[in-house]
DSSP file (Angstrom, degrees, kcal/mol; ACC not computed):
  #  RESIDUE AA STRUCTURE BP1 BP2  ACC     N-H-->O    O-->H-N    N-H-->O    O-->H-N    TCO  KAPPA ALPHA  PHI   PSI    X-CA   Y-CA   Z-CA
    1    1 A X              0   0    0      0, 0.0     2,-0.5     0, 0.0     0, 0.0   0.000 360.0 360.0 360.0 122.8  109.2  -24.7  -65.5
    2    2 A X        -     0   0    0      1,-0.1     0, 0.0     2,-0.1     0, 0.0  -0.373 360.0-167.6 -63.6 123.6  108.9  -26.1  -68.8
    3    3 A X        -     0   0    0     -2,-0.5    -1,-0.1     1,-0.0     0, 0.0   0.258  43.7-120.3 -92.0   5.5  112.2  -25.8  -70.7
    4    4 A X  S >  S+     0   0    0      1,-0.1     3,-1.5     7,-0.1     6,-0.3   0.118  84.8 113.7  69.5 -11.0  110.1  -26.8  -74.1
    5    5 A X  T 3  S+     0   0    0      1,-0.2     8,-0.1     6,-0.1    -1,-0.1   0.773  74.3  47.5 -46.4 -53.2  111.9  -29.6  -74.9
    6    6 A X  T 3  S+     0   0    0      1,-0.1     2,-0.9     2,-0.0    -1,-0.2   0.486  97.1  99.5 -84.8 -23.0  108.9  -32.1  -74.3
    7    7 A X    X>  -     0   0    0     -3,-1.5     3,-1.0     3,-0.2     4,-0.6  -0.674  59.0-163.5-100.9 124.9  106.9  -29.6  -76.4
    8    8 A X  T 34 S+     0   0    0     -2,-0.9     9,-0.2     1,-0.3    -1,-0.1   0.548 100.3  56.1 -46.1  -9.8  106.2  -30.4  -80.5
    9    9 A X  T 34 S+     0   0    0     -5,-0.1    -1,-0.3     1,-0.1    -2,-0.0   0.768 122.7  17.6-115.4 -41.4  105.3  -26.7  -80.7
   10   10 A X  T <4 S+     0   0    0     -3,-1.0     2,-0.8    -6,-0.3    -3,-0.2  -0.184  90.1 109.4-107.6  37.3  109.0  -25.3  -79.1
   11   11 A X    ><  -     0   0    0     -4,-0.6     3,-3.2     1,-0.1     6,-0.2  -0.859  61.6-141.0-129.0 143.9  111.1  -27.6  -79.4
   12   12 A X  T 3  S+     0   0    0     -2,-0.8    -1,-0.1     1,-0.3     6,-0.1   0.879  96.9  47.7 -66.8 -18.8  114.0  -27.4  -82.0
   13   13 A X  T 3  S+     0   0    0     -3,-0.2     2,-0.5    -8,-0.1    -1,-0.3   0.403  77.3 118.5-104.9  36.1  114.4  -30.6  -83.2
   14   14 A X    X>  -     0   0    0     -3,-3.2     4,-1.9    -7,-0.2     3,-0.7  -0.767  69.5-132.5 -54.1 113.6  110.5  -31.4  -83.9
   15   15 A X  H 3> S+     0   0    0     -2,-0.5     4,-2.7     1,-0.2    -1,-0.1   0.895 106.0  51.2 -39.2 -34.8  110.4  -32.0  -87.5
   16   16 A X  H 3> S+     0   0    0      2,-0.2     4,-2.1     1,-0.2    -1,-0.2   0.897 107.7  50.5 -84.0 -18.0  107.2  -29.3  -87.5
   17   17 A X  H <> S+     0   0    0     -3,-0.7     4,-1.4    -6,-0.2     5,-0.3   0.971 122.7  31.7 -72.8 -51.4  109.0  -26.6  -85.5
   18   18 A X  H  X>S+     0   0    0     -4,-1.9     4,-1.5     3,-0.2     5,-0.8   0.945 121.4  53.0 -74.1 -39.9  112.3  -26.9  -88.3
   19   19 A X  I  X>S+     0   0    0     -4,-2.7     5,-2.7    -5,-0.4     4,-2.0   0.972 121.4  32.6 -38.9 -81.9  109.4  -27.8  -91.0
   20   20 A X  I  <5S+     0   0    0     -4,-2.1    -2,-0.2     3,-0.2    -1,-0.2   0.451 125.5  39.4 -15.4 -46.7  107.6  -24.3  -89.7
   21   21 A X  I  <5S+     0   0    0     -4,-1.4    -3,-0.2    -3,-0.2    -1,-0.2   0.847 130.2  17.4-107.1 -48.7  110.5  -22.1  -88.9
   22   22 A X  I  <5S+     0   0    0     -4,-1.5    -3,-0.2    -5,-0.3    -2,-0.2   0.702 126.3  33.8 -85.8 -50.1  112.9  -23.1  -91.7
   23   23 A X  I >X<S+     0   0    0     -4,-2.0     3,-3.1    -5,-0.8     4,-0.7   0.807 104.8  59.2-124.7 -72.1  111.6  -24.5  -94.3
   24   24 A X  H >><S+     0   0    0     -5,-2.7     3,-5.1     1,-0.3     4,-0.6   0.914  99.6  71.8 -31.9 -54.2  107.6  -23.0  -95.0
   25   25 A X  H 34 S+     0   0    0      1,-0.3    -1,-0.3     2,-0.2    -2,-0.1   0.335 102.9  27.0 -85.9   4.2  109.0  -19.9  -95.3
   26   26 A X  H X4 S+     0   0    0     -3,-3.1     3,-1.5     3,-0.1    -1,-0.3   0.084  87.2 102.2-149.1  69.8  110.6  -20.0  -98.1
   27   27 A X  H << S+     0   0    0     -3,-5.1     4,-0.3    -4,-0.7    -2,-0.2   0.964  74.3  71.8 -61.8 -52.5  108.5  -22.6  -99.9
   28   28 A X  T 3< S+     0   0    0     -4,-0.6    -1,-0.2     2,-0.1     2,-0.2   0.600  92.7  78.7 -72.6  -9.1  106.8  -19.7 -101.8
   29   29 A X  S <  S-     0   0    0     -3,-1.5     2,-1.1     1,-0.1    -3,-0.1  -0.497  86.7-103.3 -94.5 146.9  110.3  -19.4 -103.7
   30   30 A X        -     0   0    0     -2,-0.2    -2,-0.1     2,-0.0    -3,-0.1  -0.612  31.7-167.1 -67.6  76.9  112.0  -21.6 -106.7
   31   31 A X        -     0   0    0     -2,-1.1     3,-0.1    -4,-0.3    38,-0.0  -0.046  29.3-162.9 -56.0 153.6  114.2  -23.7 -106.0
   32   32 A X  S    S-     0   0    0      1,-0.4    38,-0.8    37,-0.1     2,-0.2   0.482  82.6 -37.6-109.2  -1.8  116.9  -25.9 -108.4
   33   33 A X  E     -a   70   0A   0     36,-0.2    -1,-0.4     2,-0.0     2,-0.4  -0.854  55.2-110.5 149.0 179.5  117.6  -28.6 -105.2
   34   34 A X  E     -a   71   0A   0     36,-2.0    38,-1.9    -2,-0.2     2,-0.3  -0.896  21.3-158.3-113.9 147.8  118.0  -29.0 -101.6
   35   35 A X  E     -a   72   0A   0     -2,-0.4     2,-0.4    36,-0.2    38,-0.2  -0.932  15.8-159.7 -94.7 153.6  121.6  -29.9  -99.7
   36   36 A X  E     +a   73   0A   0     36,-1.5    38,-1.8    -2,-0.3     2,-0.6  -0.967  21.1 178.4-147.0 129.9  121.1  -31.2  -96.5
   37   37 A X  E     -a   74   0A   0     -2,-0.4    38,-0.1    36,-0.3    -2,-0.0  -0.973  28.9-166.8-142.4 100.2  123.6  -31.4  -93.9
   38   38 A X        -     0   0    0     -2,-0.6     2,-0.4    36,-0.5    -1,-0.1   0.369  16.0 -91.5 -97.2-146.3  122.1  -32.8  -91.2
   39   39 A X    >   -     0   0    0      1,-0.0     3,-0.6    37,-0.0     2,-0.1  -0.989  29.2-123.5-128.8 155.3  122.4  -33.5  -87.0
   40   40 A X  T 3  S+     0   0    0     -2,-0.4     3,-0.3     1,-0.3    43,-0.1  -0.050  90.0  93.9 -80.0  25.7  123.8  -36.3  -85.5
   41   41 A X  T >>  +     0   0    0      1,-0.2     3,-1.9    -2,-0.1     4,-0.7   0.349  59.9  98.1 -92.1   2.9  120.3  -37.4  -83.2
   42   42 A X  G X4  +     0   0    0     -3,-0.6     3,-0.8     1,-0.3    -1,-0.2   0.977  69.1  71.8 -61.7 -35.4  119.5  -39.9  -86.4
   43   43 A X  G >4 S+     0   0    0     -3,-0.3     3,-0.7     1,-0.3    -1,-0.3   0.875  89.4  60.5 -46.4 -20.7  121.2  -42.6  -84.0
   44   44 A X  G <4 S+     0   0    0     -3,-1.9    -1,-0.3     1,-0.3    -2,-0.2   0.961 118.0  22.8 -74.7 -45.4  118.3  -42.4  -82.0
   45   45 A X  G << S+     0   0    0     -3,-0.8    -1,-0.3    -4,-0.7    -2,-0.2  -0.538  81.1 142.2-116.4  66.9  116.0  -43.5  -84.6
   46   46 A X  S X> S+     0   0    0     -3,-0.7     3,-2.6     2,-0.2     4,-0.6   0.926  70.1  58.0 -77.4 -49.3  118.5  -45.6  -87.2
   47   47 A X  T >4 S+     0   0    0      1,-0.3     3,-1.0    -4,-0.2     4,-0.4   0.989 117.2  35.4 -69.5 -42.9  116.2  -48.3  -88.2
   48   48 A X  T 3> S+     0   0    0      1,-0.2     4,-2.2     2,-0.1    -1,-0.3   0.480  90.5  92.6 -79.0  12.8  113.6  -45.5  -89.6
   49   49 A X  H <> S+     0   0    0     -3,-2.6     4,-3.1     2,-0.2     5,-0.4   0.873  81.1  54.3 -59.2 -33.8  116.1  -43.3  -90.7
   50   50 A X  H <X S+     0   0    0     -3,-1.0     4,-3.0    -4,-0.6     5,-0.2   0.990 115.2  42.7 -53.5 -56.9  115.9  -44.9  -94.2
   51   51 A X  H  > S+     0   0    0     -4,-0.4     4,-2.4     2,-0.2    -1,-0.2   0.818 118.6  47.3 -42.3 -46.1  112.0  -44.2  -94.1
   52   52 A X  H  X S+     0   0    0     -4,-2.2     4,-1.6     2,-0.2     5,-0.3   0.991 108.0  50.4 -56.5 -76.7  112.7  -40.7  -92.6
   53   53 A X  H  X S+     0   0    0     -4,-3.1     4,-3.2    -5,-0.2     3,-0.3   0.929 112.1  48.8 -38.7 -48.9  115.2  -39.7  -94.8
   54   54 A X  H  <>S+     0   0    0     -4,-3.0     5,-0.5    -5,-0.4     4,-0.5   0.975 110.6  52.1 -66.4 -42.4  112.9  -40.7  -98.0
   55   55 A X  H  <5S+     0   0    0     -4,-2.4    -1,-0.3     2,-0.2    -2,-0.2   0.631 103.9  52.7 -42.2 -37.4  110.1  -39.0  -96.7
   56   56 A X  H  X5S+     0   0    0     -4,-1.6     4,-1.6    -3,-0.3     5,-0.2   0.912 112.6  51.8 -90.2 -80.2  112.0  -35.6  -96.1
   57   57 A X  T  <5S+     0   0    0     -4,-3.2     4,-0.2    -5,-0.3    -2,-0.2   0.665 113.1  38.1 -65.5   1.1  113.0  -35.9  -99.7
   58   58 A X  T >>>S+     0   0    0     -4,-0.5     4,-1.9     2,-0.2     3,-1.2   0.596 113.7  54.9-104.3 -26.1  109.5  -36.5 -101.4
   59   59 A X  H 3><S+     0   0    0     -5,-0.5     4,-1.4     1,-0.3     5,-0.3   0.901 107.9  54.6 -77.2 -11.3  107.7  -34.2  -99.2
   60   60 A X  H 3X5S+     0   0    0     -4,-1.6     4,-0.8     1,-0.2    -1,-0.3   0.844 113.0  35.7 -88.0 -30.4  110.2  -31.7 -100.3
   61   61 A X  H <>>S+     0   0    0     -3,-1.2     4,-3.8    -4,-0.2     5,-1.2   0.830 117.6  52.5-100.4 -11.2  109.8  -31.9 -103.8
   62   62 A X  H  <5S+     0   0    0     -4,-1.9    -2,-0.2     2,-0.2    -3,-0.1   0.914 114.5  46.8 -66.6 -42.9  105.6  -32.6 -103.4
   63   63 A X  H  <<S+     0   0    0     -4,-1.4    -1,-0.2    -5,-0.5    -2,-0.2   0.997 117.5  42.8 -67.8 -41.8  105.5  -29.0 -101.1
   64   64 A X  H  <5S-     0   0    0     -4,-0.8    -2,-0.2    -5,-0.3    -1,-0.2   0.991  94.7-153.4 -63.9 -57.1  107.9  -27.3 -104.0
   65   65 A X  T  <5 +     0   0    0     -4,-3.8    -3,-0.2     2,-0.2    -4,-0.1   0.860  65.9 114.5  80.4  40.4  105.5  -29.0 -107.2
   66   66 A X  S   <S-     0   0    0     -5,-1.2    -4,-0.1     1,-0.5     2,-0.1   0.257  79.3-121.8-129.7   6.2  108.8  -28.7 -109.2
   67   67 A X        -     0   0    0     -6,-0.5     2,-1.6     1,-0.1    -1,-0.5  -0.370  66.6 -17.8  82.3-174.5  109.3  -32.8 -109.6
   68   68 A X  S    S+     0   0    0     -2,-0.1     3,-0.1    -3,-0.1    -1,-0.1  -0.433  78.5 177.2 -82.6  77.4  112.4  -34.7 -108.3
   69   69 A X        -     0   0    0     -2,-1.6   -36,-0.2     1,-0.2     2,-0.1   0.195  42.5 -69.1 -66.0 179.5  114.5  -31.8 -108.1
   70   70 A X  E     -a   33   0A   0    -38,-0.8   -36,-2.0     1,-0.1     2,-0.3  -0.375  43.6-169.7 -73.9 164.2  117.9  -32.6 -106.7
   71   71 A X  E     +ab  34 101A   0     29,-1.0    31,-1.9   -38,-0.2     2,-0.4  -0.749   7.5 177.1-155.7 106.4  118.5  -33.6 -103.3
   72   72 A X  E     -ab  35 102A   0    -38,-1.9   -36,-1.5    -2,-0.3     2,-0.3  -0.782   5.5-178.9-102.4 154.6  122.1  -33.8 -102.0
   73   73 A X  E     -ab  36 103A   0     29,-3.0    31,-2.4    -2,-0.4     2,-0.3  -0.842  23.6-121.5-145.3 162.1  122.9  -34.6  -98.5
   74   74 A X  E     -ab  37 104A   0    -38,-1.8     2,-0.6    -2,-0.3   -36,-0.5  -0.998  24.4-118.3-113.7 121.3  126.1  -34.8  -96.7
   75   75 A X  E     - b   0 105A   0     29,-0.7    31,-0.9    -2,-0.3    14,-0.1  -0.659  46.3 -87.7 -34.3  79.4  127.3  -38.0  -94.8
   76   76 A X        -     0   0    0     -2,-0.6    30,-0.3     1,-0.1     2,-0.2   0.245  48.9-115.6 -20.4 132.3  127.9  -37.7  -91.0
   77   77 A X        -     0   0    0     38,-0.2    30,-0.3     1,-0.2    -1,-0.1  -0.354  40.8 -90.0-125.7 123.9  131.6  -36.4  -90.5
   78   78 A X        +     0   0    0     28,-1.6     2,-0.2    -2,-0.2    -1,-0.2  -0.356  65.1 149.4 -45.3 113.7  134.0  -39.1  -88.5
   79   79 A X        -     0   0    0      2,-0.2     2,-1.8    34,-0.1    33,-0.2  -0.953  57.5-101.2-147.3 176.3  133.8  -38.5  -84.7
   80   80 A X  S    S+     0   0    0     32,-2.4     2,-0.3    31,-0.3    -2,-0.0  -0.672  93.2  93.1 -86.2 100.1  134.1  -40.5  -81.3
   81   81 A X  S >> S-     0   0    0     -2,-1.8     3,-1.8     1,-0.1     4,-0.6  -0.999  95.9 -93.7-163.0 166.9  130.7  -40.5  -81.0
   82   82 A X  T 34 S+     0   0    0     -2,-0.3     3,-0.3     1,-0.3     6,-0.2   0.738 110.0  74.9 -76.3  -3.2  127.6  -43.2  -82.1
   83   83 A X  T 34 S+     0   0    0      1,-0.2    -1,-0.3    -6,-0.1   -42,-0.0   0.104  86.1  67.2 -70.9   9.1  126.9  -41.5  -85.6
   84   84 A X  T <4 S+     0   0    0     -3,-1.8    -1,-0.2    -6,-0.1    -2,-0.1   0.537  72.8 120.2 -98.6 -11.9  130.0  -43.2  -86.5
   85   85 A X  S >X S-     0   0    0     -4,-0.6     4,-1.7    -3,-0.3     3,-1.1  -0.155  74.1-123.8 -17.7 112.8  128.5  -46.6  -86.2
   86   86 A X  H 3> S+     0   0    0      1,-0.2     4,-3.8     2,-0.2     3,-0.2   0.903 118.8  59.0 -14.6 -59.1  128.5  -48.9  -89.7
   87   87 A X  H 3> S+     0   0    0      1,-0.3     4,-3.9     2,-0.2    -1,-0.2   0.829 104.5  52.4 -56.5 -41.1  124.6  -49.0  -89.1
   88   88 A X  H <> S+     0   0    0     -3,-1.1     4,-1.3     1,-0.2    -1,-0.3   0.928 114.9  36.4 -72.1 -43.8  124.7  -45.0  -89.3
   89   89 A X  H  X S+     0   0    0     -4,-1.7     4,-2.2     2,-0.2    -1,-0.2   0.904 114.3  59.9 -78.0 -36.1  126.5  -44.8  -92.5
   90   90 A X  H  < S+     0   0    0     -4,-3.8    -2,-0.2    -5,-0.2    -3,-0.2   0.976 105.2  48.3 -36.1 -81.2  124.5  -47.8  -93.7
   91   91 A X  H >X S+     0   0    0     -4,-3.9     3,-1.7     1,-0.2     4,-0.7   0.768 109.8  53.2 -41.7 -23.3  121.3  -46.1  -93.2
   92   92 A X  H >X S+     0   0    0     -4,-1.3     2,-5.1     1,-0.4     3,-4.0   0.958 102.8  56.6 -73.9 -53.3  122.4  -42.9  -95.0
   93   93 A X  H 3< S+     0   0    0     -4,-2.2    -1,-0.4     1,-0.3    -2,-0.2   0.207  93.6  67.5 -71.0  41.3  123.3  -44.5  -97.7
   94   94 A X  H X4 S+     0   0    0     -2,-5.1     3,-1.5    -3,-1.7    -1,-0.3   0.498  85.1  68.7-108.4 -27.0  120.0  -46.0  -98.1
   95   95 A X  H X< S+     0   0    0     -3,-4.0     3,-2.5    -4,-0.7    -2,-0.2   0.815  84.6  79.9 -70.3 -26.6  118.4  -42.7  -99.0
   96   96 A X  T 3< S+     0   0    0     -4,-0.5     5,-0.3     1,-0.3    -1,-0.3   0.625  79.8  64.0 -43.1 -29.6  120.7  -43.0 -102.4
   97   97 A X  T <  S+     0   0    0     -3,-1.5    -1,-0.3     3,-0.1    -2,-0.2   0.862  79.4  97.8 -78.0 -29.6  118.1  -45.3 -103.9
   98   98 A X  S X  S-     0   0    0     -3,-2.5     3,-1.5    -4,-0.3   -27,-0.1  -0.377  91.6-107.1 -47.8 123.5  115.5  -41.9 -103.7
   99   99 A X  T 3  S+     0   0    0      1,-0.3    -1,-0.1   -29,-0.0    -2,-0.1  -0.292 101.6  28.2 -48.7 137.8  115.8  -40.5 -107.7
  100  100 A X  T 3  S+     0   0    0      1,-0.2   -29,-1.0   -30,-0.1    -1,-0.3   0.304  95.8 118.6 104.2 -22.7  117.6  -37.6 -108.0
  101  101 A X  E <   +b   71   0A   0     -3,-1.5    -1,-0.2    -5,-0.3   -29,-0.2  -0.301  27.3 176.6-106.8 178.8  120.4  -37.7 -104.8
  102  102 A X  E     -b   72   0A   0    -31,-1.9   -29,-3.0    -2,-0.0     2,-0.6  -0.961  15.2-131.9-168.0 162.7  123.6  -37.8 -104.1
  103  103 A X  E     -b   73   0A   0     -2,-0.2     2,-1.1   -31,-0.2   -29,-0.2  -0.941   6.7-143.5-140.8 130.6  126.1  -37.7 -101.0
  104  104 A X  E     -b   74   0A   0    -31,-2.4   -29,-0.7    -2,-0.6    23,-0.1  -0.668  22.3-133.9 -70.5  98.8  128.9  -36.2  -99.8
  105  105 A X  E     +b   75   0A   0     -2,-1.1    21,-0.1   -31,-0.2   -29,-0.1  -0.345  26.9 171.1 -73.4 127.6  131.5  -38.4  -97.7
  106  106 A X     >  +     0   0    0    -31,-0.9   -28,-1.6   -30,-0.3     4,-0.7  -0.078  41.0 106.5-121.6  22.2  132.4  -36.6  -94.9
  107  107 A X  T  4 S+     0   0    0    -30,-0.3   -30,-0.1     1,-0.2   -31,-0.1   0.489  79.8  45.2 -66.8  -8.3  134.5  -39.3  -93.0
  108  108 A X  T  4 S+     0   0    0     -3,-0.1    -1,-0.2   -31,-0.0   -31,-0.1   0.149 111.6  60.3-133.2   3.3  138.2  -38.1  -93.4
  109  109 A X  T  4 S+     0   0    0     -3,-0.4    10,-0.3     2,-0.0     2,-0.3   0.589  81.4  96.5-108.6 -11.5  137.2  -34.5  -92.6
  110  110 A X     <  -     0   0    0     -4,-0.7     2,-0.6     7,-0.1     5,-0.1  -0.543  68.1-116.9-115.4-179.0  135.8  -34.5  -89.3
  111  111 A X    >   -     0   0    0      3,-0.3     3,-2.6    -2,-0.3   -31,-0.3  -0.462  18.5-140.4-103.0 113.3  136.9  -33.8  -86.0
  112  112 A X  T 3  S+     0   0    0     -2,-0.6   -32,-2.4     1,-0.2    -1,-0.1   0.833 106.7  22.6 -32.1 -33.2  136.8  -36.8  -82.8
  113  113 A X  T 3  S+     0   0    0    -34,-0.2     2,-0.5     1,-0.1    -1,-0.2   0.123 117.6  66.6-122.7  22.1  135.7  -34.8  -80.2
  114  114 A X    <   -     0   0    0     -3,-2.6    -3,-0.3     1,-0.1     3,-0.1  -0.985  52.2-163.9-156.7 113.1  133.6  -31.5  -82.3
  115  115 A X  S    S+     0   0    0     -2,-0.5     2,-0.9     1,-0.1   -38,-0.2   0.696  90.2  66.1 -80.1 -24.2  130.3  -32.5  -84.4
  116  116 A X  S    S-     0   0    0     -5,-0.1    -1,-0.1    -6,-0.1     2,-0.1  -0.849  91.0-152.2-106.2  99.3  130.7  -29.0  -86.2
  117  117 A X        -     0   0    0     -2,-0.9    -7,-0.1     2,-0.1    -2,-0.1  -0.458  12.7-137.8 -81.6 148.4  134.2  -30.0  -88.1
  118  118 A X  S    S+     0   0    0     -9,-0.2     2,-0.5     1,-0.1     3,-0.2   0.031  90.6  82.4-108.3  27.4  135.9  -26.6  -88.5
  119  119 A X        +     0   0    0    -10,-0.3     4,-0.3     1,-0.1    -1,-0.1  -0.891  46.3 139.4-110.6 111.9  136.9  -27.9  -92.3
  120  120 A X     >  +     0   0    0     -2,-0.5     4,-0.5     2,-0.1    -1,-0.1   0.113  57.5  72.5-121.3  11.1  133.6  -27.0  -94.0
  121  121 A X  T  4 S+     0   0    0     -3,-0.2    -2,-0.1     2,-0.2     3,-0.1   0.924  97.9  45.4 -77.7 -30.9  135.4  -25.8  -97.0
  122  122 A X  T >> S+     0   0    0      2,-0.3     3,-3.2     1,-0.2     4,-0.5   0.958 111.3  52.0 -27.0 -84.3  136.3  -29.3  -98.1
  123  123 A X  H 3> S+     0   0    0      1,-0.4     4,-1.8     2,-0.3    -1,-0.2   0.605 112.9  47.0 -56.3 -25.8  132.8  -30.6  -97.4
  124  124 A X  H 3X S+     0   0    0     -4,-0.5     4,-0.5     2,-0.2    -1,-0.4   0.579 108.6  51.6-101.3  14.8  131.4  -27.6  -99.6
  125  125 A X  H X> S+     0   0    0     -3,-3.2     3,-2.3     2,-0.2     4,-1.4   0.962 110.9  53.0-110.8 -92.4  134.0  -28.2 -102.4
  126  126 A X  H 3X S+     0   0    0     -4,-0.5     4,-0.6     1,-0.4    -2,-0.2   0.456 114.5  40.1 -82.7 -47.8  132.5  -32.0 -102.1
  127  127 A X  H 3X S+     0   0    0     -4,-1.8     4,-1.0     1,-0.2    -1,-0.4   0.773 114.5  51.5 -96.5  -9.5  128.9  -30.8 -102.5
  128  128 A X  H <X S+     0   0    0     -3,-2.3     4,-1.1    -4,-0.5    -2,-0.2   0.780 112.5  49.6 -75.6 -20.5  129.7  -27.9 -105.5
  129  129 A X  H  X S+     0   0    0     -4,-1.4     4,-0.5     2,-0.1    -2,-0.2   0.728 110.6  44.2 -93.8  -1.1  131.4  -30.6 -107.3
  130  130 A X  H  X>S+     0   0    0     -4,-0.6     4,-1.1    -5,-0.3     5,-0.6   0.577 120.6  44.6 -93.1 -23.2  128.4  -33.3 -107.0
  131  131 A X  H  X5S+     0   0    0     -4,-1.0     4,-1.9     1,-0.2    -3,-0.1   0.947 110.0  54.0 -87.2 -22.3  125.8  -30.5 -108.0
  132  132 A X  H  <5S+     0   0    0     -4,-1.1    -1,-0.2    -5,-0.2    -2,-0.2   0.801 116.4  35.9 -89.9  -9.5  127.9  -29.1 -110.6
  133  133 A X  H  <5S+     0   0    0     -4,-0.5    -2,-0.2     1,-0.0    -1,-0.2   0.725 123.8  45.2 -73.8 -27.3  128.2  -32.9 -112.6
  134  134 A X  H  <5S+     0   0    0     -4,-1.1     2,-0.2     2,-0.1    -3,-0.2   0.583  93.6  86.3-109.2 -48.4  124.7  -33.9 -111.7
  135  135 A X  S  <<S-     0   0    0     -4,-1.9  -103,-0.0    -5,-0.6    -4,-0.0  -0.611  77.2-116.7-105.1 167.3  122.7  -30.9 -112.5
  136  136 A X        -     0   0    0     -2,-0.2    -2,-0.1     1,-0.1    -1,-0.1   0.053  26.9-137.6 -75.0 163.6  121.1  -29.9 -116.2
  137  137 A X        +     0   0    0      2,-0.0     2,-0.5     0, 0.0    -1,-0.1  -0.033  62.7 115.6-113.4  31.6  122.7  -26.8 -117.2
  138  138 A X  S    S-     0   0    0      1,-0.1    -2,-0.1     2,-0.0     0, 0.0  -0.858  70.7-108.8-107.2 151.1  119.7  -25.0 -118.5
  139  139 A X              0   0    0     -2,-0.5    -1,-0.1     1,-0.1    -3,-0.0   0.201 360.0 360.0 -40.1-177.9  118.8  -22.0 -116.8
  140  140 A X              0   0    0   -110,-0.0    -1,-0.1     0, 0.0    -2,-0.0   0.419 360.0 360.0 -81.4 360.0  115.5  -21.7 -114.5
């Protein structure tokens, strides 16, 4: 029996099924920026992550039509695992050259053996204090 995995139409990590499910729905709304706190499968595809990653953040602000809003992202969280790789943290921190971003180091917070670190207060104190230096203070 197909377990959906193998299909683009059910399976959870297709970029158009999270695109689809997530994301479309609630394009019709304003946004002031994105954070993006991501999954550890980027090892899989590292050397195009840079590409990926840039992509993600222009299509995001082209689908909104609001310009190069912000777009903050969080840094994969220290574990024994291959998203702790140099290469891995290299590539994120390629997406920094995209206008507009910023990242949150999550290396001294997370847990060896748990991808979902149970300090995520830290990590959101990291990304309320990059959005609240960084973004304009005028209303919407």
């Amino acid at each position: 029996m197909e377990d959906g995995r193998g299909n683009p139409l059910t399976n959870q990590h297709s970029p158009y099924v999270l695109w689809n499910a997530m994301i479309k729905p609630i394009q019709p709304y304003a946004i002031r920026g994105a954070l993006w706190y991501q999954g550890e499968s980027i090892t899989e595809g590292l050397q195009l992550y840079p590409v990926v990653m840039e992509h993600v953040i222009t299509s995001w602000t082209q689908q909104w039509g609001q310009g190069e809003f912000p777009f903050y992202f969080v840094q994969l969280a220290a574990q024994d695992a291959d998203s702790s790789r140099p290469e891995v943290r290299e590539a994120q921190a390629q997406a920094l050259k995209v206008p507009n971003t910023a990242m949150a180091v999550a290396m001294d917070i997370g847990e060896k053996k748990n991808v979902h670190s149970k300090n995520e207060q830290d990590l959101c104190d990291r990304l309320a204090r990059i959005a609240v230096r960084l973004l304009p203070s005028s209303p919407l």
